[in-house]
C-alpha positions, -999 to 999 in steps of 0.1 A, spaced: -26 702 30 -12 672 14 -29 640 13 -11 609 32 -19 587 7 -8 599 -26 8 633 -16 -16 657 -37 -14 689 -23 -50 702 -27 -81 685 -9 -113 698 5 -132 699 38 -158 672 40 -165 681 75 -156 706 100 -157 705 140 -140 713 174 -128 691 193 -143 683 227 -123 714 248 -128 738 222 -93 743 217 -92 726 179 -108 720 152 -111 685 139 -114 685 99 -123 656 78 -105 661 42 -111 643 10 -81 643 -16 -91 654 -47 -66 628 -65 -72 597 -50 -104 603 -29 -90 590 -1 -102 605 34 -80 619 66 -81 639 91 -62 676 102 -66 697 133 -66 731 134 -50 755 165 -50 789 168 -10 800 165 -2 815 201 26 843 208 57 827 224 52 841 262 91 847 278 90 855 315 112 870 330 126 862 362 136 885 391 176 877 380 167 890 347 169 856 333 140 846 308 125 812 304 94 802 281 58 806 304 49 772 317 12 770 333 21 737 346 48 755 373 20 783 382 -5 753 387 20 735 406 23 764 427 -12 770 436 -17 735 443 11 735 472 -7 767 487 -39 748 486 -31 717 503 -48 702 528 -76 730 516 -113 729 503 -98 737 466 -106 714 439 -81 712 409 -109 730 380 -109 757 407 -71 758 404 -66 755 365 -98 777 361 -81 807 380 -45 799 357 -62 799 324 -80 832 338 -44 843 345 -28 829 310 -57 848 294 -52 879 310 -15 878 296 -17 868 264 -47 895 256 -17 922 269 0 906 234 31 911 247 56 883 238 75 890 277 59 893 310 78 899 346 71 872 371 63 892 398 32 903 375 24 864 371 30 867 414 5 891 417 -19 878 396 -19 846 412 -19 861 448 -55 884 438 -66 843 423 -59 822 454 -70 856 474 -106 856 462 -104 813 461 -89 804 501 -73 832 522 -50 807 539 -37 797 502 -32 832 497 -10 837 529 6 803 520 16 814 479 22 852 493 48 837 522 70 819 495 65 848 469 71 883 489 96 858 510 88 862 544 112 859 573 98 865 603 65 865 620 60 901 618 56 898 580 28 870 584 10 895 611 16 927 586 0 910 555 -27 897 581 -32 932 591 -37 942 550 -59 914 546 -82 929 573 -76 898 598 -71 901 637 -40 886 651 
């Protein structure tokens, strides 16, 4: 790492931390040159996640459009937002420990539906009409009928 100051490319670790979510660690470095002290963060170096999309089409994984998505099937419901990003991070997880660098997004559908399934059955009825794309009543009644609900 080189120093800021004068451009030294060795220093050491005067102190080493994470950061308050865990997801870096916060390093205070002392130039062995000048003596000057600054600060690096450290991140673990993900995969690239593609998904791709039911046109064949692939587009970078973005947690913010799955979150997005759960949070219109849970409006108006008893769902809080940790419960929400809890169950995505769960799901981002679950993909990136398959360490595959491309993932289908009706895998990411599912996934989502078995969440918002165990979290609020209306949200799961809400996410599962937009996703399986329901057209009629008789779909809402069948995936009642799987769900083990009366009509």
């Amino acid at each position: 790492m080189r120093c800021p100051y004068c451009g030294f490319a060795e220093s050491k670790v005067a102190d080493s931390r994470p950061t308050e979510d865990g997801k870096m660690i916060r390093r205070r470095r002392e130039c062995l040159s000048c003596g000057k002290r600054f600060t690096t963060f450290e991140t673990v170096e993900t995969l690239p996640l593609m998904v791709i999309k039911r046109d064949n089409s692939r587009q970078p994984f973005d947690r913010n459009k799955l979150i997005n998505a759960m949070t219109i099937a849970c409006g108006k419901r008893p769902v809080s937002m940790d419960v929400i990003e809890n169950a995505v991070d769960d799901i981002e997880v679950s993909l990136r420990n398959k360490m595959k660098t491309e993932v289908y997004s009706t895998d990411i559908g599912e996934m989502a539906m078995k969440k918002l399934k165990d979290i609020d059955e209306v949200a799961y009825v809400r996410f599962a009409s937009v996703y399986r794309q329901f057209v009629d009543v008789d779909m809402f009644i069948s995936e009642l009928r799987a769900m083990g609900g009366k009509e």
